[in-house]
KEKEPA-218609 format. One record per residue (C-alpha): residue in three letters; x, y, z. Coordinates in pm, 1 decimal. Layout:
<sites>
(ALA, (X, Y, Z)) ...
</sites>
This chain:
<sites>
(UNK, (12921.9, 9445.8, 7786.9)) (UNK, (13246.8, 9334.1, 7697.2)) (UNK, (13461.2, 9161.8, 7968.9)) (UNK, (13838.5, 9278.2, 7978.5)) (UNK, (14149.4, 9149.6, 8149.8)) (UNK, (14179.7, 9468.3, 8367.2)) (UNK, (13978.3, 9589.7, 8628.7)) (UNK, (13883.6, 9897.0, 8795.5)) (UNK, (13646.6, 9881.2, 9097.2)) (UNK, (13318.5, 9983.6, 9045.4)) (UNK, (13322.6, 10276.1, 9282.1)) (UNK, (13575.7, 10491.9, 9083.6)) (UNK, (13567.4, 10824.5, 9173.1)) (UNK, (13831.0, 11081.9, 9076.7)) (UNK, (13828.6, 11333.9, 9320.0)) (UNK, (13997.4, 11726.6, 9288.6)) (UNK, (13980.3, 12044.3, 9464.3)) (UNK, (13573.7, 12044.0, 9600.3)) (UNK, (13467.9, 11810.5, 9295.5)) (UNK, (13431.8, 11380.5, 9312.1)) (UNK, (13365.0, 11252.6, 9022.5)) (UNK, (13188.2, 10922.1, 9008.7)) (UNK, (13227.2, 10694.5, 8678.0)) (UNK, (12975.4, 10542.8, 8478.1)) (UNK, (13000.7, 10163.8, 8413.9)) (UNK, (13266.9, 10081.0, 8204.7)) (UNK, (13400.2, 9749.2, 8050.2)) (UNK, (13696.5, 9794.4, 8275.3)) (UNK, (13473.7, 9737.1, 8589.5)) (UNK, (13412.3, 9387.8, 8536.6)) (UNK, (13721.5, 9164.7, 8575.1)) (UNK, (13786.8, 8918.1, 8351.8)) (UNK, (13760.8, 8523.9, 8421.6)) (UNK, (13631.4, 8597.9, 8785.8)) (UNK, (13385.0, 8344.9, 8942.7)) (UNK, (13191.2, 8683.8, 9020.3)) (UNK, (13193.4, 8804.6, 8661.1)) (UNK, (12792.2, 8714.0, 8645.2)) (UNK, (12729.6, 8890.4, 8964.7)) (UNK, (12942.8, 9162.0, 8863.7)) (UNK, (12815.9, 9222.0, 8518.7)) (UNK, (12460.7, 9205.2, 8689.7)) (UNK, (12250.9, 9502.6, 8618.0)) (UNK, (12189.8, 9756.9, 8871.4)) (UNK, (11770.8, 9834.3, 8890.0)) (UNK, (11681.1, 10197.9, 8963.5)) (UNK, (11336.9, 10326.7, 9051.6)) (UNK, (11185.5, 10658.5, 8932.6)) (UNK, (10877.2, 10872.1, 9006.6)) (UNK, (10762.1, 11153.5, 8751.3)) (UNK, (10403.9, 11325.1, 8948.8)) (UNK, (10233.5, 11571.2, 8722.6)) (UNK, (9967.5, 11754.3, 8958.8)) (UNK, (9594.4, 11893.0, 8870.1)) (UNK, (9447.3, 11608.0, 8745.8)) (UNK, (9442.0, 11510.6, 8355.6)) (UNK, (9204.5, 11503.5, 8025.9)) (UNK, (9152.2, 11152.1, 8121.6)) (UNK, (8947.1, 11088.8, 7770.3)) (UNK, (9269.3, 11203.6, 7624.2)) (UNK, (9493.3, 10974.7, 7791.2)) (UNK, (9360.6, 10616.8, 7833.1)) (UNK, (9352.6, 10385.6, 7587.3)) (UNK, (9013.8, 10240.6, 7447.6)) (UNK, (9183.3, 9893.7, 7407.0)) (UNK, (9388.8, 9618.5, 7659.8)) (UNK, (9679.3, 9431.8, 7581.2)) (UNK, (9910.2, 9521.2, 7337.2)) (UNK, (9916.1, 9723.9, 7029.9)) (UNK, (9648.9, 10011.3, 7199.1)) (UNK, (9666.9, 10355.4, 7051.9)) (UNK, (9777.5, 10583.2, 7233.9)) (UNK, (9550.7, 10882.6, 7277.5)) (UNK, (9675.9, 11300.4, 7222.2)) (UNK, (9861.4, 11324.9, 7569.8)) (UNK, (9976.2, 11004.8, 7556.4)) (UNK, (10147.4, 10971.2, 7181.8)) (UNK, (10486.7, 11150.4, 7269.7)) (UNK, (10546.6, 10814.1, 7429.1)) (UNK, (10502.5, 10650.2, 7100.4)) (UNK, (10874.3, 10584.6, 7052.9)) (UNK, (10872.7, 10393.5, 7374.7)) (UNK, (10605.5, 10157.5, 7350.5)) (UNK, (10795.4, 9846.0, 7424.1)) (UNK, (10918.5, 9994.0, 7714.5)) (UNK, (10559.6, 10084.8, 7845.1)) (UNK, (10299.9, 9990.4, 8083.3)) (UNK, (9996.7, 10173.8, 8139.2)) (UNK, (9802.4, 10081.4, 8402.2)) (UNK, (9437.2, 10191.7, 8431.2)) (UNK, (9161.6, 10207.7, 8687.7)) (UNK, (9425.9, 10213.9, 8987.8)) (UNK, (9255.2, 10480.8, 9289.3)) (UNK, (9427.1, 10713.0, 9546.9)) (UNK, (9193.4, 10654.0, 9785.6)) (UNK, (9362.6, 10801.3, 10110.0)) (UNK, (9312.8, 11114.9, 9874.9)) (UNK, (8923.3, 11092.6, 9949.4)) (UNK, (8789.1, 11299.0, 10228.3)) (UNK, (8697.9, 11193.9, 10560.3)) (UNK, (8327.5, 11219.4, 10688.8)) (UNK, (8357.6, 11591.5, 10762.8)) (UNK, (8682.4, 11650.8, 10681.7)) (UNK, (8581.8, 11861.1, 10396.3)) (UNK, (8826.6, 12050.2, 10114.5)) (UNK, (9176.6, 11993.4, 10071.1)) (UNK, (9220.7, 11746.3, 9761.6)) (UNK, (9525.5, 11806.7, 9619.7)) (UNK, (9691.5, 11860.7, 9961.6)) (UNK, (9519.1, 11480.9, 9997.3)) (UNK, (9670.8, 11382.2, 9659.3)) (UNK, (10011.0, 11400.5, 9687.8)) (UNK, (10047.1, 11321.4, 10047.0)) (UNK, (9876.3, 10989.7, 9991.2)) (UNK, (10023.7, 10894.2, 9703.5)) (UNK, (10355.1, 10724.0, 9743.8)) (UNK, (10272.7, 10658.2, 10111.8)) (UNK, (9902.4, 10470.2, 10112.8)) (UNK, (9815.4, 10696.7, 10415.3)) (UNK, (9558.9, 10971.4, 10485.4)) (UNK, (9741.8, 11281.0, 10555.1)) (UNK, (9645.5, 11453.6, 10880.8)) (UNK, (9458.7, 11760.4, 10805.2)) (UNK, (9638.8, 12010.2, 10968.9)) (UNK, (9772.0, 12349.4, 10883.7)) (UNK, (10029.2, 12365.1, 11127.1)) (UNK, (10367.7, 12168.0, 11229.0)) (UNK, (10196.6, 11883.1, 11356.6)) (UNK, (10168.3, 11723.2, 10989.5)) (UNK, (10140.9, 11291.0, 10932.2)) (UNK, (10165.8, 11100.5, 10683.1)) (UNK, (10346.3, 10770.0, 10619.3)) (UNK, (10673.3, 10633.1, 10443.2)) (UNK, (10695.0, 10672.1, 10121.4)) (UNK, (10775.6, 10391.9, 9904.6)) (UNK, (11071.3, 10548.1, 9749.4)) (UNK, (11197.1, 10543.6, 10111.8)) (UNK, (11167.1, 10211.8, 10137.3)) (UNK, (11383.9, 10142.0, 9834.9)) (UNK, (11614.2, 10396.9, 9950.7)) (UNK, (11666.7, 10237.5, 10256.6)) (UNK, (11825.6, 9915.1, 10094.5)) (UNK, (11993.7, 10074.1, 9823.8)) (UNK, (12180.6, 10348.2, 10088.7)) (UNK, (12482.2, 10135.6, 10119.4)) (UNK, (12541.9, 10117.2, 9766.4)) (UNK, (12510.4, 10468.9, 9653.6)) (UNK, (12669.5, 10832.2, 9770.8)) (UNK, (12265.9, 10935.7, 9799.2)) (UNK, (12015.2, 10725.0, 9931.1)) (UNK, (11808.7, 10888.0, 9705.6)) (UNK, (11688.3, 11238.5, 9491.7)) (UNK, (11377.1, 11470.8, 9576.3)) (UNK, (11363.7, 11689.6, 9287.1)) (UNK, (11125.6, 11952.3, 9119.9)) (UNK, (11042.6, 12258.4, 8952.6)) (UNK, (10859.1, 12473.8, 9170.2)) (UNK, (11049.7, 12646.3, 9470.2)) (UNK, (11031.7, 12497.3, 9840.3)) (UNK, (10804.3, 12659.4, 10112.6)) (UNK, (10832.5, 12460.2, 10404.2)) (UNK, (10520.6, 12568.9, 10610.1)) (UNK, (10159.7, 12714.5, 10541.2)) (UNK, (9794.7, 12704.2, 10444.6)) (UNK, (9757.4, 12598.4, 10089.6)) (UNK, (9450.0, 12387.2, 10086.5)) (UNK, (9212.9, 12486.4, 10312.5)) (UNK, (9322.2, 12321.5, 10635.7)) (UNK, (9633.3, 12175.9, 10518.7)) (UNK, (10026.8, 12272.8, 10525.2)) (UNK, (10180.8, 12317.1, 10204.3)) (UNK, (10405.5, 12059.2, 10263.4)) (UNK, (10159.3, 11779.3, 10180.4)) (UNK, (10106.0, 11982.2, 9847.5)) (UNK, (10473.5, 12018.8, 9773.0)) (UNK, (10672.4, 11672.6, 9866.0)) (UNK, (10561.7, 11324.2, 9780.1)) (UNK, (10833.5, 11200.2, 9955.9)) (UNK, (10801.7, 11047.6, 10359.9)) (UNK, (11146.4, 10938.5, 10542.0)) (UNK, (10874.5, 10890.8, 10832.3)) (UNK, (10502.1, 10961.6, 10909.3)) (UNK, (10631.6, 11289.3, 11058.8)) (UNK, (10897.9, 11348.4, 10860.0)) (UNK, (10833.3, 11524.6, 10495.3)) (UNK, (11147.1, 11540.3, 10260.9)) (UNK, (11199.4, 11861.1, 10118.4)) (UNK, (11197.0, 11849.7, 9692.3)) (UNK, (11515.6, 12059.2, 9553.8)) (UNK, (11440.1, 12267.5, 9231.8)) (UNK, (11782.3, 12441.5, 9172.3)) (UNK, (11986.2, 12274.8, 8962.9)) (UNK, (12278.0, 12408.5, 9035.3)) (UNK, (12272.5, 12233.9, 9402.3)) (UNK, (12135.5, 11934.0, 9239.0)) (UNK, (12455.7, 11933.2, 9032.5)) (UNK, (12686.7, 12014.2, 9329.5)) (UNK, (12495.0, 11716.8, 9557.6)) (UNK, (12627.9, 11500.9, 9280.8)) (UNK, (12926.6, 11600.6, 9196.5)) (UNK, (13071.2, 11850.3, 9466.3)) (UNK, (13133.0, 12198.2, 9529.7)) (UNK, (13190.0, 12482.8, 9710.3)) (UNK, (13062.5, 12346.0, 10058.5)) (UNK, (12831.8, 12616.0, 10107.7)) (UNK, (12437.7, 12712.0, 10012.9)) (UNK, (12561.8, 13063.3, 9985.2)) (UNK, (12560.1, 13207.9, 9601.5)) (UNK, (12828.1, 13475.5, 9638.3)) (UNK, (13073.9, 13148.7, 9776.0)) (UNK, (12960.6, 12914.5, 9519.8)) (UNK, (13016.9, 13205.2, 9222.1)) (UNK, (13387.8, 13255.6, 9374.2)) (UNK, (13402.1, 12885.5, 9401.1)) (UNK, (13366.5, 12886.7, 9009.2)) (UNK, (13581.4, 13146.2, 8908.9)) (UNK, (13857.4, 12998.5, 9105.3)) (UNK, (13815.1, 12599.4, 9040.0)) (UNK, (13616.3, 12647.5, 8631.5)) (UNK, (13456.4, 12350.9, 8615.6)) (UNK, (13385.0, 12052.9, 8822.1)) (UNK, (13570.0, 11882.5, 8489.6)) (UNK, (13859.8, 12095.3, 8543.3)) (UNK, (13919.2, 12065.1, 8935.7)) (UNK, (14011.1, 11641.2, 8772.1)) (UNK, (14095.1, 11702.3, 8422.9)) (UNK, (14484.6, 11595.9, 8502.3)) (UNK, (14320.6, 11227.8, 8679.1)) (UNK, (14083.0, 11221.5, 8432.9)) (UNK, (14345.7, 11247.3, 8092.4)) (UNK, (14536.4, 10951.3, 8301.3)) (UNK, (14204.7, 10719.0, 8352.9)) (UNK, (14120.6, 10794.1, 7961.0)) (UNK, (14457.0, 10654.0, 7841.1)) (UNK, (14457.3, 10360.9, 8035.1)) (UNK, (14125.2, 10265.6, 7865.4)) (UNK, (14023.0, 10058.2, 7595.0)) (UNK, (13838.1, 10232.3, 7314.3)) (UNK, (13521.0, 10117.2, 7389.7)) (UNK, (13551.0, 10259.5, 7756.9)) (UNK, (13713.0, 10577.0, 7606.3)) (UNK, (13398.8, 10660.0, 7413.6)) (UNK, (13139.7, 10595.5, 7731.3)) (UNK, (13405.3, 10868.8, 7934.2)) (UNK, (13407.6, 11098.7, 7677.9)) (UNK, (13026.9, 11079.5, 7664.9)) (UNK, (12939.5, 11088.8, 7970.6)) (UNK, (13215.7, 11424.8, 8045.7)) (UNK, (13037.9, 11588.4, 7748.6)) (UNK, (12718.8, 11558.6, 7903.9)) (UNK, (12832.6, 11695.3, 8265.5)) (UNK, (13004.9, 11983.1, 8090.7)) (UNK, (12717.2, 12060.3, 7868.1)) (UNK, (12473.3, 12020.7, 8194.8)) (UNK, (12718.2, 12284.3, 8393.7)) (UNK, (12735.7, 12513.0, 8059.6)) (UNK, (12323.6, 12520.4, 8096.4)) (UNK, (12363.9, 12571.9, 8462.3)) (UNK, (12593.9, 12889.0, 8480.0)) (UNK, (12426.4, 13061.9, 8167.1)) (UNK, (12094.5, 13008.0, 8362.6)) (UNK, (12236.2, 13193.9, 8713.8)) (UNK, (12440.8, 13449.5, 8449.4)) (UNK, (12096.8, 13545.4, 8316.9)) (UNK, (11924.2, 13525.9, 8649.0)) (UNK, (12144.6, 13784.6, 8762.8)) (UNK, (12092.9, 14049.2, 8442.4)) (UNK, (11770.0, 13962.3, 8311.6)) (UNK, (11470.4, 14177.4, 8506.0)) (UNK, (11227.6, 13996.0, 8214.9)) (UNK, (11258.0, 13673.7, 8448.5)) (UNK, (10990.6, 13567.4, 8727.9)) (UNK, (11060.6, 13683.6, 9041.1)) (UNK, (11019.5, 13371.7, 9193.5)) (UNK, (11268.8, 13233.0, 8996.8)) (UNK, (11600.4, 13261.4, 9163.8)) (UNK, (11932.1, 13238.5, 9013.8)) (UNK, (12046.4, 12933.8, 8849.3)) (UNK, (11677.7, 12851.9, 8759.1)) (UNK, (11634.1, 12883.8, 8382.5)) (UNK, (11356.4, 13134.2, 8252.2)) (UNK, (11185.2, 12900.5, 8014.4)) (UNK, (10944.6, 12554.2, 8163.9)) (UNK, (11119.2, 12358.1, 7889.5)) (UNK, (11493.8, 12403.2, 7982.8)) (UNK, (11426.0, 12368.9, 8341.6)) (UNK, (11226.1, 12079.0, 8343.5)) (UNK, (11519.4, 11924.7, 8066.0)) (UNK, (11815.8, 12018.7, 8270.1)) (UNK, (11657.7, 11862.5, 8587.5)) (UNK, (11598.3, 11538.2, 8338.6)) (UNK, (11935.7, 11516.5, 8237.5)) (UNK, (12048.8, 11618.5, 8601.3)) (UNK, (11872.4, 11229.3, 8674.8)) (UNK, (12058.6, 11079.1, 8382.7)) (UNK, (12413.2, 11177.8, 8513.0)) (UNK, (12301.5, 11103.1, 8882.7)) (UNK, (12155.5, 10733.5, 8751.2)) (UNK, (12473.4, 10651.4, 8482.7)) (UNK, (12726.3, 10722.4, 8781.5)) (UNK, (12505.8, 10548.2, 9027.9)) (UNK, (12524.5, 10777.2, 9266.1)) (UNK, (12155.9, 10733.5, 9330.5)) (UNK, (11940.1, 10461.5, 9220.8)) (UNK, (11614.8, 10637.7, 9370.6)) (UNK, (11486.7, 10920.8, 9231.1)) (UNK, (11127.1, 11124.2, 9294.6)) (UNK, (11051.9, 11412.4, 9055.7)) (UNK, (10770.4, 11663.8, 9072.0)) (UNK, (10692.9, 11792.5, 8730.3)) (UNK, (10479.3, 12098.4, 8994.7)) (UNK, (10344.2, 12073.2, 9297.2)) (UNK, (9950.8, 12025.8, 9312.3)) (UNK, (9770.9, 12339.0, 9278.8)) (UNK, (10036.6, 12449.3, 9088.6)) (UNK, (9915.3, 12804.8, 8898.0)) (UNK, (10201.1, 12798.3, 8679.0)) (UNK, (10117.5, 12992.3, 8308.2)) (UNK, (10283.9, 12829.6, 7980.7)) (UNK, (10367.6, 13085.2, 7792.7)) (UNK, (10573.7, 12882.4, 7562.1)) (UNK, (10309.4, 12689.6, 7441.9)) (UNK, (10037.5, 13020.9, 7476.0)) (UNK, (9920.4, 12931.3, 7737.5)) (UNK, (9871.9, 13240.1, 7968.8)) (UNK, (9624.1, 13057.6, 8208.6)) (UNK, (9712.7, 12967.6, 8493.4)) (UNK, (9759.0, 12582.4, 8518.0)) (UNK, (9506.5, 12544.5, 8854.8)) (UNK, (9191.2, 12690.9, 8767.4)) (UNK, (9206.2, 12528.7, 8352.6)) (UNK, (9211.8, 12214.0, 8571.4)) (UNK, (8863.9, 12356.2, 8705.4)) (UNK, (8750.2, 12414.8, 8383.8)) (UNK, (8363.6, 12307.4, 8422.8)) (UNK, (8324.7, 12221.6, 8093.6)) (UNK, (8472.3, 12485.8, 7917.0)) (UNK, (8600.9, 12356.6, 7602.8)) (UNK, (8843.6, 12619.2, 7570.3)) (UNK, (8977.2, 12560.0, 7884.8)) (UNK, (9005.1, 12180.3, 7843.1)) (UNK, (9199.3, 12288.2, 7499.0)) (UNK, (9442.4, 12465.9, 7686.6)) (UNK, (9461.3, 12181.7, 7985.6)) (UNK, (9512.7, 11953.8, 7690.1)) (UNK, (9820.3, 12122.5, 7569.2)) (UNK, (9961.6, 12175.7, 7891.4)) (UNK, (9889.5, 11781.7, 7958.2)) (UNK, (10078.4, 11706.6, 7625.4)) (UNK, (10342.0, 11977.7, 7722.1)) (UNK, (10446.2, 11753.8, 8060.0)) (UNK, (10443.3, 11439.4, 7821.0)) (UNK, (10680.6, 11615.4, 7606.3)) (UNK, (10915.5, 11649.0, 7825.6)) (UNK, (10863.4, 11307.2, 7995.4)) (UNK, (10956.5, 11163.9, 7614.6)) (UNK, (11254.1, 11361.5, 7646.9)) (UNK, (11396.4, 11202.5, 7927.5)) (UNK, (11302.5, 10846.4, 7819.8)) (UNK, (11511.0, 10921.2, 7523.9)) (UNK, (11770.9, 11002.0, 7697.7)) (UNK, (11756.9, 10724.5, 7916.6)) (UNK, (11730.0, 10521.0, 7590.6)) (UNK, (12076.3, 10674.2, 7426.6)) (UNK, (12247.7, 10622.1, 7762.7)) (UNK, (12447.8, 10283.4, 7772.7)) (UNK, (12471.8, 10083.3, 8099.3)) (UNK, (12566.5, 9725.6, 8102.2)) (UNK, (12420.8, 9535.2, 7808.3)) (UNK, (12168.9, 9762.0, 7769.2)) (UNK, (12035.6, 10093.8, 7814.4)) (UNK, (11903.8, 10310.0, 8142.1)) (UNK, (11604.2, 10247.7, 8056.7)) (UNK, (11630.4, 9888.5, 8008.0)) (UNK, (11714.1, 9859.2, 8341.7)) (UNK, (11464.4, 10106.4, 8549.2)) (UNK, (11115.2, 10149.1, 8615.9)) (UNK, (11040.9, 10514.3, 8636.7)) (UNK, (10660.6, 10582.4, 8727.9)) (UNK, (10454.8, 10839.8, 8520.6)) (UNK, (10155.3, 10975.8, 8666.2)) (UNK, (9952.1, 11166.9, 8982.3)) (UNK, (9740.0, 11101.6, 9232.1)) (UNK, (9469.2, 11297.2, 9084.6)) (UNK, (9267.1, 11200.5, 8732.1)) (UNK, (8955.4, 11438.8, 8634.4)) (UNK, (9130.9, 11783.0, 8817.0)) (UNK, (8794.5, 11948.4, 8754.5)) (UNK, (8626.2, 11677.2, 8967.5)) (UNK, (8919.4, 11638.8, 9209.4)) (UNK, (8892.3, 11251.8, 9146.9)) (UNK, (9098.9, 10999.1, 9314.1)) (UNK, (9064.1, 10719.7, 9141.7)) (UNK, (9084.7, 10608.6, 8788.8)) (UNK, (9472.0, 10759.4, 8813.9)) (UNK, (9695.5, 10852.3, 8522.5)) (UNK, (9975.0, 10575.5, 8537.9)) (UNK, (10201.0, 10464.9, 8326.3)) (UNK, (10534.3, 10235.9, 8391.8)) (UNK, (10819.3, 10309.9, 8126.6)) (UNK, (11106.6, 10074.8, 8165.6)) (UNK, (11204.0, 9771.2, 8126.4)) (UNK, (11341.1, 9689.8, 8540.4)) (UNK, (11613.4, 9491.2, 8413.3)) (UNK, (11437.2, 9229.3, 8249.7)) (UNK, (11103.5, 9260.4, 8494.1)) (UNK, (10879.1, 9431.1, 8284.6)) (UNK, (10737.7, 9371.0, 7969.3)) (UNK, (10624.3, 9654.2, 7751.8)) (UNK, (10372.0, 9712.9, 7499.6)) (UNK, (10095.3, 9650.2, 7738.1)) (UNK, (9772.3, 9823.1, 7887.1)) (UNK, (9545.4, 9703.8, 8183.4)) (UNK, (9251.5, 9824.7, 8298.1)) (UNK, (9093.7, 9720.3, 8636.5)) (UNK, (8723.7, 9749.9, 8711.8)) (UNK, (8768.5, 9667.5, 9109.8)) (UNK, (8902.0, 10002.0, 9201.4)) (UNK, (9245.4, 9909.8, 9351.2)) (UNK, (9473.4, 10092.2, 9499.2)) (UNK, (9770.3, 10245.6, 9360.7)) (UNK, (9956.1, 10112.0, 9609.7)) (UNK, (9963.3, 9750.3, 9499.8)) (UNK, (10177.3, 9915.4, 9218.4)) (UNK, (10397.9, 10006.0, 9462.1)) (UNK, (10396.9, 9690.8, 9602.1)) (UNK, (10474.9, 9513.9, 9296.4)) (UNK, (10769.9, 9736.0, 9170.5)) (UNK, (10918.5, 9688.5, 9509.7)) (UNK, (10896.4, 9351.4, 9459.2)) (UNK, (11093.1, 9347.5, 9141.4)) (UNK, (11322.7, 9597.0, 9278.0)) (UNK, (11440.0, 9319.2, 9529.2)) (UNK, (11290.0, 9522.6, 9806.1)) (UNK, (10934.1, 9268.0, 9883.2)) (UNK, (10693.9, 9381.0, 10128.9)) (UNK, (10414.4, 9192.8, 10313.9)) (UNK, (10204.3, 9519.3, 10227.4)) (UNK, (10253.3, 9866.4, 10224.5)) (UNK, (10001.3, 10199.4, 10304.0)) (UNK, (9634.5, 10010.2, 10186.6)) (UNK, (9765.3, 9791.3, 9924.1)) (UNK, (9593.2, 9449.4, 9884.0)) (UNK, (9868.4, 9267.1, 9717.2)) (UNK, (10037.2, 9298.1, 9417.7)) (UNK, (9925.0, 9331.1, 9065.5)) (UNK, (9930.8, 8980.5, 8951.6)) (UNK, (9941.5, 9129.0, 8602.7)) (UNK, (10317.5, 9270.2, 8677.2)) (UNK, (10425.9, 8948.1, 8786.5)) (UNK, (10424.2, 8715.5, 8517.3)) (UNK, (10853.3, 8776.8, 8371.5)) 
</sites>
């Protein structure tokens, strides 16, 4: 960070015809010889959640050894580059995913509605669903005055708000992790292009045939400010120039991805039906365009909150681009099928894959005197481990980040008392400057995460 002797506020935006265009820290934003140039200069910390559903080949993810300098197992490794900005936390249970005394099937339903909230979901398969508030909420609700969105619910599978998907249970508790309130499910977006208009603008309507004419008359969101944003540029220093021109390449290159997605929604019959326009055909672009979709909305600051479902849970989603024709659900109930665990394997990888992608880009992405992923803590993991088993406890969880100097990397626990995932929660509140007396079941925090 280099302090100069002019000063912009830290809200910028440039706004045009439909578009606002928030900045991305720049030198420029922190004044020069002000008794609030350590405040100002202060990094910002931003929480993320990345669920993966179904459960995972736990032998291929944890780590045989504690401490630091464990190898990383198959599913694991594509993390590899990012092991001093890890923490993988084992032996942490979902335990509001367990049945009830008679309460019978339902899992996955159980799963994800427990899992950021700490609460038993109601079995029900009609409107009267319950939960709890999600932790991400609760950040939200102190970070709300500082950002344009209190925070993002994003995935890749479409949104159905009502319905029987586990026996007994609405889809919703299947397909959002996130709770404003204990009766009030947030829905999870999975179209990028009204991610990208959220963020940035638009036409000011959910209707395509508007937001197509909206485009052909405006271009670009870059375009509706290009004469605001040439004037910002040359009042910059070169350092500043570079981190604008960056950070404009990588909106127009998202938007680029986003309208040659709907063009080939709208002329390609070879795409899933289920798919609508402005979805891209392939797992891998999708799930990389919603990534970088997080980057933008993170370097701008529009949100420091984000929740991201890799698919919901009992998601029967086929990945044919790593031949894998099964459906993702019933490999996860493979029964000891070695094939089948092959194939879960590779689709277990696949989701790591792209996970490494976004850390990288998170890595590459300036802010303040250090990176976006120096300063977050973006969660990796689900509230299931052995899918096949519909297990609870022993989760998948990982921490990448560094939360702005409150997390060390290069570090695995493992905890033999069974506790709840929720005293994760409780801890990355904590260091999020949001503390809690508790929260859902936790016990208190993880004493572990504590210690910078």
């Amino acid at each position: 960070m280099i302090i100069t002797k002019t000063h912009l506020p830290r809200r910028t935006f440039l706004r045009g015809v439909g578009a606002t265009l928030a900045l991305p820290l720049l030198d420029g934003m922190v004044p020069a010889l002000s008794p609030l140039r350590a405040s100002a200069a202060a990094p910002v910390r931003r929480l993320g959640v990345v669920y993966v559903p179904n459960g995972i080949v736990m032998n291929q993810w944890t780590p045989d050894t504690t401490g630091s300098g464990f190898e990383m197992k198959p599913v694991m490794q594509p993390f590899e580059p990012f092991r001093d900005r890890l923490t993988v936390l084992s032996g942490l249970a979902n335990k509001h995913g367990d049945a009830l005394p008679g309460e019978g099937a339902g899992d996955h339903a159980r799963a994800a509605g427990a899992f950021l909230t700490g609460v038993h979901p109601k079995k029900t398969a009609g409107a009267d669903i319950r939960a709890g508030v999600s932790m991400d909420q609760i950040a939200a609700r102190e970070f709300a005055q500082e950002t344009q969105l209190a925070s993002l619910e994003l995935s890749l599978d479409s949104k159905e708000p009502l319905g029987a998907c586990d026996p007994g249970y609405s889809c919703v508790y299947a397909n959002t992790l996130n709770w404003l309130g204990e009766t009030t499910p947030l829905p999870m977006e999975n179209n990028p292009r009204v991610v990208f208009e959220r963020l940035f603008g638009g036409s000011g309507t959910t209707d395509a045939a508007a937001r197509r004419a909206r485009m052909r008359e405006d271009g670009t969101i870059l375009d509706a400010v290009a004469g605001k944003l040439a004037r910002l540029r040359a009042s910059l220093g070169g350092r500043d120039r570079a981190k604008l021109d960056e950070y404009t390449a990588a909106i127009r290159d998202v938007e680029r991805r986003i309208h040659l997605a709907e063009q080939q929604g709208l002329t390609d019959l070879s795409v899933a039906l289920e798919q609508p326009p402005g979805i891209p055909g392939t797992f891998r672009e999708h799930a990389r365009l919603m990534f970088d979709l997080q980057v933008l909305a993170y370097q701008a600051d529009l949100t420091r909150v984000i929740t991201f479902m890799v698919a919901h849970e009992t998601s029967n989603r086929a990945y044919p681009e790593i031949d894998v024709s099964d459906a993702h659900h019933p490999l996860s109930h493979h029964g000891g099928d070695t094939d089948k665990i092959a194939k879960l394997i590779d689709v277990n990888i696949f989701h790591a894959e792209q996970f490494a992608y976004y850390l990288d880009r998170l890595a590459r992405t300036e802010d303040g005197d250090g990176s976006l992923l120096d300063q977050s803590m973006i969660v990796y993991g689900g509230g299931m481990s052995n899918g096949n088993t519909h297990n609870h406890h022993k989760l998948p969880i990982a921490v990448a980040g560094g939360g702005a100097g409150s997390l060390k990397g290069n570090r695995h626990f493992s905890y033999d008392d069974d506790p709840p995932v929720t005293n994760l929660f409780l801890s990355l509140l904590a260091k999020l400057g949001v503390p809690q007396e508790s929260f859902g079941d936790s016990t208190g925090e993880l004493k572990e995460l504590t210690d910078v």
